[in-house]
N, C-alpha and C positions, 0 to 999 in steps of 0.2 A: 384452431379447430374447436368447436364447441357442439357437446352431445348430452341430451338427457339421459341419464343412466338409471332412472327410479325414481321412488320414494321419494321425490321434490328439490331430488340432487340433478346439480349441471356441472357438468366436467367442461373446463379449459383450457387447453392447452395453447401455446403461444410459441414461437422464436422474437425475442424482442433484443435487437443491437442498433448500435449509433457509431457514429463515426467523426470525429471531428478531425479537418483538415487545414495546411497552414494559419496553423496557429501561432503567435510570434515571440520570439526566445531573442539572445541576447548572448554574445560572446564577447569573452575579454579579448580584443588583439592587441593588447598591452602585454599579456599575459609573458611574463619569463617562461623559456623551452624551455625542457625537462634537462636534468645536469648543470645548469648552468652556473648556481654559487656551490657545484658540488669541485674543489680544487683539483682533486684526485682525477677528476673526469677532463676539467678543461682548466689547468695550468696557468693561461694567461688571464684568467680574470682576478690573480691575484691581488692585493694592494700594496704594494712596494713598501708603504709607509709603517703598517703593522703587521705585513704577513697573513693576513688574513685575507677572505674574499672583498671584494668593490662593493663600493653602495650599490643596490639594486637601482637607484635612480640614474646610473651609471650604463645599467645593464638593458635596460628597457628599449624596447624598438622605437618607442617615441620617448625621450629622455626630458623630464620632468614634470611628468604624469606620471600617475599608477594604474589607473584601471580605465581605459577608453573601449565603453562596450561599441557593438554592433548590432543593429536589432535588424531581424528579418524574419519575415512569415514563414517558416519551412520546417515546425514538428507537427505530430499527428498525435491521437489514441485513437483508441476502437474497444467498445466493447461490444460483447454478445451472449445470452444468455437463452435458458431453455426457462420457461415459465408456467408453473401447470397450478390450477386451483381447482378447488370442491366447495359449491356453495349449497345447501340444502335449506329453503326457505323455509318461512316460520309456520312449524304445522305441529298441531298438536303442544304445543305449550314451548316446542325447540327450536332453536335454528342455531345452526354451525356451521363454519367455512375453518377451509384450510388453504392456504399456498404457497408454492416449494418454488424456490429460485435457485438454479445452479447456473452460475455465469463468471466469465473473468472480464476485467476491466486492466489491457494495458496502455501504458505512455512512456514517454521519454523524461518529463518532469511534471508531478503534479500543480498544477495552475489552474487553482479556482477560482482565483480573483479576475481573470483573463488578460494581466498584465504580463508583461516578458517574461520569463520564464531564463533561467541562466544555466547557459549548457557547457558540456566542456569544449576549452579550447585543441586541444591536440587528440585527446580520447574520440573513437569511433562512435556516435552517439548511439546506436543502438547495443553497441556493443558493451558500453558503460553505464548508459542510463535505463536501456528498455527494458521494462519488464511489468509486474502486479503494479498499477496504481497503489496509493497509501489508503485509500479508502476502499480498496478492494476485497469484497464480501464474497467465496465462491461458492459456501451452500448457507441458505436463509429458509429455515420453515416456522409460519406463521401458524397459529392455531386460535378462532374465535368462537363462541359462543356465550348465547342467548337462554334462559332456562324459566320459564314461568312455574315457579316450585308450585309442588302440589296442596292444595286447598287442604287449610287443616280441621274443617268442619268434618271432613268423612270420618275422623276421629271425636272431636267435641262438636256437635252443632249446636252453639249458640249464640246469641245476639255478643258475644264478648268475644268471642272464636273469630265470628265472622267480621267484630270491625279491627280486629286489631292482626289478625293474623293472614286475611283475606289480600288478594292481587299483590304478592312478592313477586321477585324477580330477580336472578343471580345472574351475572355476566363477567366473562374470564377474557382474557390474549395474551397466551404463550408464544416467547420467542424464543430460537433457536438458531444462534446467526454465527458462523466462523468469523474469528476474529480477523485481525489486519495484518499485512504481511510485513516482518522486520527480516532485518540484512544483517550478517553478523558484521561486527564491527571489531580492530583491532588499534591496538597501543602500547605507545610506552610511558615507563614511569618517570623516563627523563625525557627532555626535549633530543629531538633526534632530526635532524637536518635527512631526508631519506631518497628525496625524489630531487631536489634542489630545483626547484620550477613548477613547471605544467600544473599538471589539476589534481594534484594528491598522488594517494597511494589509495591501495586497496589489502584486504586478505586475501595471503594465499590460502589457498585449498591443495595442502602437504599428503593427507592421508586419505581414505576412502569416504563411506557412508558416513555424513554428519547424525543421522538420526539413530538415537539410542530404542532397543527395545522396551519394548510399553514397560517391563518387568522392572528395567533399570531406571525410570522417568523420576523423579520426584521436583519437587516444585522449584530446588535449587538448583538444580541440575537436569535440564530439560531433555541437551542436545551434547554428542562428543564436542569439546572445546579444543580437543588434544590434532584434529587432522585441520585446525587454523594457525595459521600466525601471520606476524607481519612482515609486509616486504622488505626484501633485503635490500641495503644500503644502495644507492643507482639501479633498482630493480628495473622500475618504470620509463622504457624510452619513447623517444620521439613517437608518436602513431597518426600524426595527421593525414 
């Protein structure tokens, strides 16, 4: 929708979204299920010889290989945004525009380059992957203008006024853009065997509201850390 509102302004308003579909991702069916060099969980994948778990090469659904992807056409994104501007042509020595984008952008794995994308094998993908794109921007406001500064002869008028200080011209663009969406992430200080297979582990979410009051924010400490931590030992099972 576009409307003149005045003064040599035109208002625009927009819905602007895309969609892209079977786009083509890539699974390990090689992949070890979840528990499997965990001994505690499954006993017989011992090795007699040291007491300790089996070669993984041992373990594999196709036995000496490691990783045999799958590739198939079948994630999606979608984004959609609301898109409004203010342009006011060049009148009287001014012109300025403004434009405000609030929009979200999700997927299942960001894939710019529109090569395979690698998903998880056992994890539910939307349930694991979907969510804010990495480049995802949800409020953007733009601010330009034009400024034909004012003739400085109405103050000095003379031949020296006028070639040196005559036809300036100052031009500005302000941005104002939300940054990019991070995932908390969790570890430890030692190597920790956790999930024994499948596709990782994740943070749990122990306690309530992650987000600290504005009062309590400072730049080292943005967000509570204290209602994360990592999963417990065979936390993550089967979910294919």
């Amino acid at each position: 929708m576009q409307r003149n509102i005045g003064r040599g302004t035109v208002l625009d308003i927009a819905y602007v979204g895309n969609g892209a579909h079977d786009m083509m991702q890539r699974r390990d069916i090689n992949e070890l299920p979840y528990w499997t060099t965990l001994l505690s969980v499954n006993p017989q994948n011992v090795d007699p010889t040291t007491g300790g778990v089996l070669n993984s090469n041992l373990l594999y659904k196709y036995p000496g290989y490691t990783n045999v992807y799958y590739n198939s056409p079948s994630i999606n994104s979608n984004y959609n945004s609301l898109q409004v501007q203010a342009n006011r042509r060049f009148t009287r020595g001014l012109q300025f525009g403004s434009s405000y984008t609030w929009s979200k952008e999700l997927d299942i794995v960001d894939n710019p380059s529109g090569s395979s994308a690698t998903v998880p094998t056992y994890q539910p993908l939307h349930g694991w992957d979907y969510g804010p794109a990495g480049w995802d921007r949800a409020n953007m406001l733009i601010i330009n203008f034009v400024w034909d500064l004012p003739k400085a002869s109405r103050a000095w008028n003379n031949v020296l006024v006028r070639g040196v200080l005559y036809n300036w011209q100052t031009s500005g663009l302000l941005q104002f853009v939300d940054g990019t969406p991070t995932g908390a992430g969790c570890g430890y200080t030692t190597s920790v065997n956790v999930t024994g297979g499948g596709d990782g582990s994740r943070c749990v979410q122990v306690g309530g509201d992650p987000n600290l009051p504005r009062s309590q924010r400072t730049l080292a400490h943005w967000f509570n850390t204290s209602v994360f931590q990592p999963a417990a030992r065979a936390n993550m099972g089967h979910r294919g």
